[in-house]
C-alpha positions in Angstrom: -13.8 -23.3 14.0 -10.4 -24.6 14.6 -7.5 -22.5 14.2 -5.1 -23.0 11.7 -3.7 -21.7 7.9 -4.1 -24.1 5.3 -4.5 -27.7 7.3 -7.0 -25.8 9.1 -8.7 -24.6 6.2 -9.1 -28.0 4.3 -10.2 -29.6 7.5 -13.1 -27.2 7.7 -14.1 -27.2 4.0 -14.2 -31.2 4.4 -17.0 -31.1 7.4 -20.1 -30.8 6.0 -21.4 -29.2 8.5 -19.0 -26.4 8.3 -19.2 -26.7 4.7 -22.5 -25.8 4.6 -22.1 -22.6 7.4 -19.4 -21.5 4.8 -21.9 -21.8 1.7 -24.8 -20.1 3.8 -22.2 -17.0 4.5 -21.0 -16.7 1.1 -24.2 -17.2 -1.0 -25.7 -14.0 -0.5 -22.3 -12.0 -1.2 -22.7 -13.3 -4.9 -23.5 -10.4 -7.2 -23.1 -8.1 -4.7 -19.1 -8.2 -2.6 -18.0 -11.2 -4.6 -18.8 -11.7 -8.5 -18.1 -14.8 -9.6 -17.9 -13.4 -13.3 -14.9 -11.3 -12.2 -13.1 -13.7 -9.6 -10.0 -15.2 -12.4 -8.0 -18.2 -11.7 -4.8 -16.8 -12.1 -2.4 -19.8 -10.8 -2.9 -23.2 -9.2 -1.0 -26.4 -8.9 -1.4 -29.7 -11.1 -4.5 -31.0 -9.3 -7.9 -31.4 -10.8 -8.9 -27.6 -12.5 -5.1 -27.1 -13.0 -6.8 -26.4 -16.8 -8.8 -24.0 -15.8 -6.1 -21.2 -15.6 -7.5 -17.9 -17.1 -11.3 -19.0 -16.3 -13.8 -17.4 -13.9 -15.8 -18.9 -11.3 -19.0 -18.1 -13.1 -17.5 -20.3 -15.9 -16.2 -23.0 -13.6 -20.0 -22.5 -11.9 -21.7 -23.0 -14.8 -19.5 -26.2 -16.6 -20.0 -28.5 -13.1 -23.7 -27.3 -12.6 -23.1 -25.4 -9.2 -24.0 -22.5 -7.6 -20.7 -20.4 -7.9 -20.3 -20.5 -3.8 -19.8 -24.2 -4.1 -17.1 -23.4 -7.1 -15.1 -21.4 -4.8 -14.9 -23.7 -2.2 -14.2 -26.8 -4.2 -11.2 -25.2 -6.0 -9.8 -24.2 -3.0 -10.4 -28.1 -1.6 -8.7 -29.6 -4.9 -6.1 -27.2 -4.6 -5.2 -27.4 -1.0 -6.1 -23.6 -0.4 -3.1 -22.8 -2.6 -4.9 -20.9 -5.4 -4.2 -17.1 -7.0 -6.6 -15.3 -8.5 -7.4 -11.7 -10.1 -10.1 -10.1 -8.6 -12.5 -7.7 -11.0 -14.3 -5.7 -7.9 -13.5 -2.1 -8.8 -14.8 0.8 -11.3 -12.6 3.2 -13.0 -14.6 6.4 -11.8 -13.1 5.5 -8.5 -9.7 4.7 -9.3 -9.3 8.0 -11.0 -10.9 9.9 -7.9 -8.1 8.0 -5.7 -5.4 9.1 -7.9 -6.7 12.5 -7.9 -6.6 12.6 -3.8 -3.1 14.7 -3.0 -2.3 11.8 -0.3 -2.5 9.0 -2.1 0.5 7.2 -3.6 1.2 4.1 -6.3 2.3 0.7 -5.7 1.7 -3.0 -6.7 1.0 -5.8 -5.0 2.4 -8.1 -8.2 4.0 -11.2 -7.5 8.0 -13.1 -8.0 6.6 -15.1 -11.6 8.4 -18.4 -12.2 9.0 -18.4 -15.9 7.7 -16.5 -18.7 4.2 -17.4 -19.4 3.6 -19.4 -16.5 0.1 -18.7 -15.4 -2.9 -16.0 -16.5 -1.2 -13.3 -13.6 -2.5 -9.9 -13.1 -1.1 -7.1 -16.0 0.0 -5.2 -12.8 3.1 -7.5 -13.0 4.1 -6.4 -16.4 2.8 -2.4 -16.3 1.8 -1.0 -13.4 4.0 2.1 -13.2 3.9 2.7 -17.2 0.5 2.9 -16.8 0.1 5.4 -14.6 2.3 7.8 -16.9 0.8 6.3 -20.1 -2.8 6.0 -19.0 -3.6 7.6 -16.5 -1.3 10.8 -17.3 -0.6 11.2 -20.7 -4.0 9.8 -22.1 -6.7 10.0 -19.8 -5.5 13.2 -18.0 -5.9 12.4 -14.5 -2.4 13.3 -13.6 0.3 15.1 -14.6 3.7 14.2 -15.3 5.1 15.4 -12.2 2.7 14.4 -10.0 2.6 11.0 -11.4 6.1 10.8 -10.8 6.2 12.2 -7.6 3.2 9.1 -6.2 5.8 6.6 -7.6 8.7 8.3 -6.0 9.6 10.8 -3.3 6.0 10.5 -2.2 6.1 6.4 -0.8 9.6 6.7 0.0 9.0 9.8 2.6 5.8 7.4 3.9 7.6 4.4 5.2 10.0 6.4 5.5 13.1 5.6 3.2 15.3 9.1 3.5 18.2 8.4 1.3 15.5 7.5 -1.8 13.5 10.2 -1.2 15.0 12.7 -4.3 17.5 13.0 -7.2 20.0 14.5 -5.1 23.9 14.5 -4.1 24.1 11.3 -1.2 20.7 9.9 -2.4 20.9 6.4 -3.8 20.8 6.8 -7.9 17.7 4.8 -8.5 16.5 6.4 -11.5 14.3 5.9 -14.5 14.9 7.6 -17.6 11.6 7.6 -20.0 9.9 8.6 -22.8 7.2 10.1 -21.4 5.4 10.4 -25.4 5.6 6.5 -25.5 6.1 4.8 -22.6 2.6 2.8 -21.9 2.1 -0.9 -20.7 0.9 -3.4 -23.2 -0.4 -6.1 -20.7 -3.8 -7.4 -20.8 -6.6 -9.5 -18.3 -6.3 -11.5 -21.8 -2.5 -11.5 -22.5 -0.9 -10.3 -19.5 2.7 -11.4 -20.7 3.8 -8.4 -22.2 6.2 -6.3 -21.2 5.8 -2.1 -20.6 7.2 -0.1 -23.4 8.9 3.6 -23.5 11.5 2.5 -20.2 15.2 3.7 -21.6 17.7 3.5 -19.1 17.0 2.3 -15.7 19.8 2.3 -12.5 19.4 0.7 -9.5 22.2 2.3 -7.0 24.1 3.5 -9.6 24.0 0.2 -11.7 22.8 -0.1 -15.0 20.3 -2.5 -14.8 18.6 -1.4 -18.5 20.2 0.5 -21.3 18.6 1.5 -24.5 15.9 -0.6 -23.5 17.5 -3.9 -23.1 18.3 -5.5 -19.4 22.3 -5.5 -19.1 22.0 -8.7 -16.7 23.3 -6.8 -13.6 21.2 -7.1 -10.4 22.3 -4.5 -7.6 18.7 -4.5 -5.7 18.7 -5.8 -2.2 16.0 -5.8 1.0 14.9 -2.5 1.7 14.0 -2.0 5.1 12.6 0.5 6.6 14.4 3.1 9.0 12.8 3.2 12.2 11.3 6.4 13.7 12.7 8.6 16.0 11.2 8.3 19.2 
């Protein structure tokens, strides 16, 4: 194996011999680590399954008469390595025992988008945080208010750490989020995941009004945030 990102990558998947090392390793992870039913093309460039966008491997798999191993590694080939996906790999029983656990917090790992409706991307672009409120809080009752608010919050922000976000406070930053906690829920979808979270009022971002009455006021205060380094 040569080292190497992408150059090194599409030299490997075009030697058969490492082809087939590759195939041998993934084969047996199908239906077990990797299910090819739940691996999404989310976004690719204009190359030869640029129309699959919003299809799974299985159905790639199935269309082309391949085992779904060799799907995965010829989209990547055709695509130069540059391909996103949504991955279906986890159950809701153990979602809701991770949110339950004191220490744990919420985030996304959502993505900059180009333009609206460009790709199938993950709904955790469009209503992560609502969701956790709507969902997960108001519906389901895994969390309460509070302490829903509090994993978004004060909760990260004391983590990495970022002491001047930490609370609603005199000196703090005013990032705040003013809700309707009765109605705020996210309306994305794996099916249609361009819709936007409803419920959000007023948002600031360091004092700015960024959203009022629920329409964006086309300021954009945000910057970098970098984290302060620890005392030693």
């Amino acid at each position: 194996m040569k080292p190497g990102r992408y150059p090194g990558l599409l030299e490997r998947l075009g030697d058969p011999e490492t082809r087939a090392r590759i195939l041998d390793d993934l084969r047996p992870r199908a239906g077990r680590t990797f299910l090819p039913e739940g691996v999404v093309i989310a976004m690719l460039g204009p190359r030869r399954y640029a129309d699959r966008v919003g299809d799974s491997i299985a159905d790639i798999a199935r269309d082309e008469a391949v085992e779904p191993a060799a799907a995965v590694l010829d989209v990547l080939a055709a695509h130069q390595g540059e391909v996103m996906i949504v991955n279906h790999a986890m159950a809701d029983a153990d979602v809701d025992t991770v949110l339950r656990y004191p220490g744990s917090v919420v985030a996304s790992d959502g993505w900059v988008l180009h333009a609206p409706g460009d790709g199938h991307p993950h709904p955790r672009n469009f209503g992560t945080f609502a969701r956790v409120i709507g969902h997960y809080g108001r519906e389901s009752g895994v969390l309460g208010l509070a302490d829903a608010v509090r994993k978004m919050t004060s909760l990260p922000a004391s983590r990495l750490p970022l002491p001047d976000r930490e609370t609603v406070a005199v000196g703090q930053v005013a990032d705040l989020a003013v809700l309707d906690p009765g109605t705020v829920t996210d309306l994305a979808t794996y099916a249609e995941p361009w819709q936007y979270a409803e419920g959000m009022r007023h948002v600031l971002v360091a004092g700015e009004i960024v959203l009022r009455d629920g329409e964006m006021t086309g300021a954009r205060p945000g910057r970098l945030l970098r984290r302060v380094p620890a005392e030693v």
